[in-house]
Each structure stands twice: as structure tokens, then as C-alpha cells.
N, C-alpha and C positions, 0 to 999 in steps of 0.2 A: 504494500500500500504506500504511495506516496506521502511523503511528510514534508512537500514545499509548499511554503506560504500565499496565497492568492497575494496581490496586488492589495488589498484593502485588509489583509492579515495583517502584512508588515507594516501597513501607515499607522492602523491602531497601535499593535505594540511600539514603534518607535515614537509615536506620541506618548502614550502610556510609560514607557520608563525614567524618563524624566520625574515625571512625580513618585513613583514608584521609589526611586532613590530617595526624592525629599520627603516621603511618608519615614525613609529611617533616621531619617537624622535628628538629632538629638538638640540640635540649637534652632531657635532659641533654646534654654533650659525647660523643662515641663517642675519648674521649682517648686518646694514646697515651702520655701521659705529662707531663711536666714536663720540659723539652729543655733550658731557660737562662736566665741571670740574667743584666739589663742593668746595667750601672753608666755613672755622670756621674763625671768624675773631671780633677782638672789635670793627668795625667800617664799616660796611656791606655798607652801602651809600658812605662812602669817597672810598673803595674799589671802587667800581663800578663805580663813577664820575671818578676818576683817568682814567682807561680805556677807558671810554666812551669817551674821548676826542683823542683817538687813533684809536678808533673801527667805536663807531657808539655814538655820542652825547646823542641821544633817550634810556636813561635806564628804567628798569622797577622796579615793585617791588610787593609784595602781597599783597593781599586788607586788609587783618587782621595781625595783633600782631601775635606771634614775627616776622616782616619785615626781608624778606631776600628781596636782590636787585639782578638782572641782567641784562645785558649788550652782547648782540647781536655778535657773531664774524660769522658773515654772516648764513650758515645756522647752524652753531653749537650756545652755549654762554656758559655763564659764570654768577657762583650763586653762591651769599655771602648770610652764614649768621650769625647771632650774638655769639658771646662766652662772659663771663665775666673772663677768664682765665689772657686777657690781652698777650695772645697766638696763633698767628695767623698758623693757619693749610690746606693745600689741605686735604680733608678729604674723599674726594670720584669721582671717575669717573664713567661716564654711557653710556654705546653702545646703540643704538636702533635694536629691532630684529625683523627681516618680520616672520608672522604669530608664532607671542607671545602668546603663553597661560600658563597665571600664573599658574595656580593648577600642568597642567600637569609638567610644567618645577619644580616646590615642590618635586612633589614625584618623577621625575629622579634626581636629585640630593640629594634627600636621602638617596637615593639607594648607592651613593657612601660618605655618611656622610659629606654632605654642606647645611646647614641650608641658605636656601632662604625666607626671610620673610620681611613681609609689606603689603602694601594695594599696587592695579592693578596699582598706576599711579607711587606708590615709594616704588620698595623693592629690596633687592640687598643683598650682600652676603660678609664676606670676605676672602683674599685669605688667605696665609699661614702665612705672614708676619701680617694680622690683616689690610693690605689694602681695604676699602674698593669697590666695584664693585655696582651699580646699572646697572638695564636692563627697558628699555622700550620700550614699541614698537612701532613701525614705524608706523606713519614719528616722533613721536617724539615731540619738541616744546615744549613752554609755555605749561602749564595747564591752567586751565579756570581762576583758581584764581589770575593769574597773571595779571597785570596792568599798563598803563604808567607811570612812577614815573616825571620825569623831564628831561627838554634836557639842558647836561653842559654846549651846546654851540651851539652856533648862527653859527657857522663855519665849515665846512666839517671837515671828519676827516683824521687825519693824513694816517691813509691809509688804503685800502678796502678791508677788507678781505674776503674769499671763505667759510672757514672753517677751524678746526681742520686739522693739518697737523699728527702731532703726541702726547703723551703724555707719558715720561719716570718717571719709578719708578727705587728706589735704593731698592733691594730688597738682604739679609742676606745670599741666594743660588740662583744661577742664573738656575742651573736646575731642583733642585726642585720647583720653580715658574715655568719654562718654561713646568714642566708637569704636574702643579692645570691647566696653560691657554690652554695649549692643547687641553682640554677637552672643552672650551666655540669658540677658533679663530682657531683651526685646526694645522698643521704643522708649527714652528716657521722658521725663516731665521737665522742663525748662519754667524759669523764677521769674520774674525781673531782675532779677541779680543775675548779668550775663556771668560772673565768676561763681554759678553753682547748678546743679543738676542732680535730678531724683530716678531712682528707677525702681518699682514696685516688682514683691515679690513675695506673692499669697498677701499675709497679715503685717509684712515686714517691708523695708526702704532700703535704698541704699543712698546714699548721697557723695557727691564729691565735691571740692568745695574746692577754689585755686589756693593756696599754698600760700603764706606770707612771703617776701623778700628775704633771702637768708637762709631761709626753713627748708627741712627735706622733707621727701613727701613718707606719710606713714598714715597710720590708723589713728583718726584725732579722738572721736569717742565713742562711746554707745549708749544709746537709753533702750530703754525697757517697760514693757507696759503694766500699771498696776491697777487692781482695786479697791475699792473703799479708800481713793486718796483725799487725805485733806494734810495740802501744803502744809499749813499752820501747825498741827499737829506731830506730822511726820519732822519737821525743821526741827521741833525741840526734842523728839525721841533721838534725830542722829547728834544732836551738841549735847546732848544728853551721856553721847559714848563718846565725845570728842571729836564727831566728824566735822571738818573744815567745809560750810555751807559756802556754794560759789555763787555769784549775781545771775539772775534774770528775772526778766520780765515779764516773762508768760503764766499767768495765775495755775495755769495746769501743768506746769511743767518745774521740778526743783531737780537743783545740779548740786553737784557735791564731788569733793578729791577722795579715790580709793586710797589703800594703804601705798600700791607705788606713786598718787600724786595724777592718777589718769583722772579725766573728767568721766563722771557718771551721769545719765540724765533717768529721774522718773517721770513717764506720761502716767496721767490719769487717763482710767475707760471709763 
């Protein structure tokens, strides 16, 4: 039995594989958010008790050498781990992706010259500024290795958070980064502040902001979203343990220095 294609066989399929390819591809992201901030730090434990007594008391930590810790910010968290720099760094953030496949997501981004590499639970990539990105995929969470470390405190915590709200970078070009992220979070949201750019991601942001004169570019902060917030209340529970309240404006929004001195923001929901 013949098996050549009529005339009107082959136009279909050569129209048809075009998209057939773009039904595999992985980018945009199919995100399900912004899960966690990595931090470099001399003191991975004091990090992580610090918070813990604003988040969630119960921090964790890995079963083996070298001990990173974290600390739970509802269903996102937060993971320190050791430097001897004596230099404390946000060093990486991580989205989780619905129907992740490491290889294939390898060789599309080859394709456009971004080296993605690591093992399935931790690889990630960086942007143009040398920020960098991890991905994992949904739902994300602890790994197996992780463990209950200790609870700082017998006491509820200061206050209860959802999740990651957002996470701003100060990056060197605001639109030459807004078109590396294009390609992972889809169409960015533009301000009236030509120096800043948003890009949505599920329940989560990302922002990039241009860079002071001087400054390199890095992870400037993250907020978090909480509830049953009342400013006034929460301001005197954190001066209460000596946390250093930092200025704004926005009735719904209070910022504060963690233990290494980074800014923290809480949203109210």
C-alpha cells in the first residue's frame, strides 16, 4: 500500500508543525508563582530565628553540612545559607513552573544562548545583570532533605503571612532586563516611572527598578503578603523585639531591616 502524501496531506502537516512545536514549548513560563528568596549570609541560623519570630516560630534546616536554614512565609519561604565573606547577599530567587521538564526547558534556552544548569530539584540560570533565577516545579516546597530545626518561640507570630507579594531587583537597564524576562513571565506592566517595570506571576510580581549611580545591580527587597494587618499594631510588636522600622508612606504597607540589614516589606490583604 502506498504511504505518499497527496498534495493537500503535506500543506496540512507543514502548516501544522509549526505550532505543533510551539504547543511544546515551555516559554513563556506556565508559572505558578514566585515560591522564595535565596540568601548568602555569615550566620544562616541567626538569619532565620530573626524572622521566625515575625513569620512562623517553627524554622527548619538541612539534615547535613553545610546547614542552610528556613523559615516559612506561608506558602512561599525563605533560605539562608553560609558565606565566610562576612558578606551578607540575596543571591537568588525561584518561581515554580506547572508541567516542568528540565532537559527540555536546557535545550530551549540554548537555543537563545542561556545556560540553565543543575540537578531537577536546583538549577537556575542568570539574567543579564548576573542575577540569579532558579525554577522548580510545582507545587514546589521543602525538599526531602529539609528538616525541623527549632521553634524561636513559644508565642504566635507577629503576623500571618499568605505568601510572597513581590520581589524587586535594581537592575543596570530596565529594558534590556524587561526583554531577558519576557521571554520566562510574558508581557511586562510599565509605570510612569520610565526607570521601572512589573511582570505578574499567578498571586506574585516581579519588579525591576534602574539601579542608583554607583550601585550594582542585585536583589533590593521582598514583601510579603499578610493578614489581619494593622500597621499600628504590628510597628510596636516588631520595636517591641528591636526591629529597626524603615519610612513609608503607604498606610498598607510597613518596611523594616532583617537581621542582615535587607529591607523587608509587609502588604496587607
Amino acid at each position: 500500500m502506498s504511504t505518499k502524501l497527496s498534495r493537500r496531506e503535506l500543506l496540512a502537516a507543514t502548516l501544522l508543525a509549526p505550532a505543533a512545536a510551539l504547543a511544546q514549548s515551555q516559554l513563556p513560563l506556565h508559572a505558578s508563582g514566585l515560591e522564595h528568596v535565596g540568601f548568602s549570609v555569615p550566620d544562616p541560623q541567626k538569619s532565620a530565628a530573626f524572622l521566625g519570630r515575625i513569620f512562623d516560630p517553627q524554622i527548619f534546616q538541612e539534615m547535613a553540612p553545610p546547614l542552610r536554614y528556613y523559615c516559612r512565609i506561608g506558602i512561599s519561604y525563605l533560605a539562608w545559607g553560609p558565606n565566610n565573606t562576612g558578606t551578607a547577599t540575596m543571591d537568588h530567587f525561584c518561581a515554580t513552573v506547572e508541567d516542568y521538564r528540565l532537559e527540555d526547558m536546557q535545550k530551549e534556552l540554548k537555543a537563545v544562548n542561556i545556560n540553565l544548569t543543575g540537578s531537577p530539584g536546583y538549577n537556575g540560570f542568570p539574567d543579564p545583570d548576573g542575577i540569579r533565577v532558579q525554577l522548580m516545579a510545582t507545587p514546589g516546597g521543602f525538599l526531602p532533605t529539609i528538616i525541623a530545626s527549632t521553634r524561636v518561640t513559644q508565642g504566635d507570630p507577629i503576623v500571618h503571612p499568605v505568601g510572597l507579594d513581590h520581589i524587586m531587583l535594581h537592575v543596570s537597564d530596565v529594558d534590556k532586563s524587561a526583554e531577558f524576562y519576557r521571554r520566562f513571565f510574558g508581557k511586562e506592566t510599565r509605570t510612569k516611572n520610565p526607570d521601572r517595570a512589573w511582570f505578574t506571576s499567578n498571586q506574585t510580581r516581579l519588579g525591576l527598578q534602574k539601579m542608583d549611580a554607583g550601585a550594582k545591580p542585585h536583589i533590593d527587597h521582598y514583601a510579603v503578603r499578610v493578614v489581619a494587618f494593622d500597621k499600628k499594631s504590628v510597628t510596636e510588636k516588631l520595636k517591641a523585639i528591636n526591629v529597626e522600622i524603615l519610612p513609608s508612606t503607604d498606610e498598607n504597607l510597613l518596611r523594616f531591616k532583617d537581621y542582615n540589614g535587607f529591607a523587608v516589606e509587609l502588604r496587607g490583604i
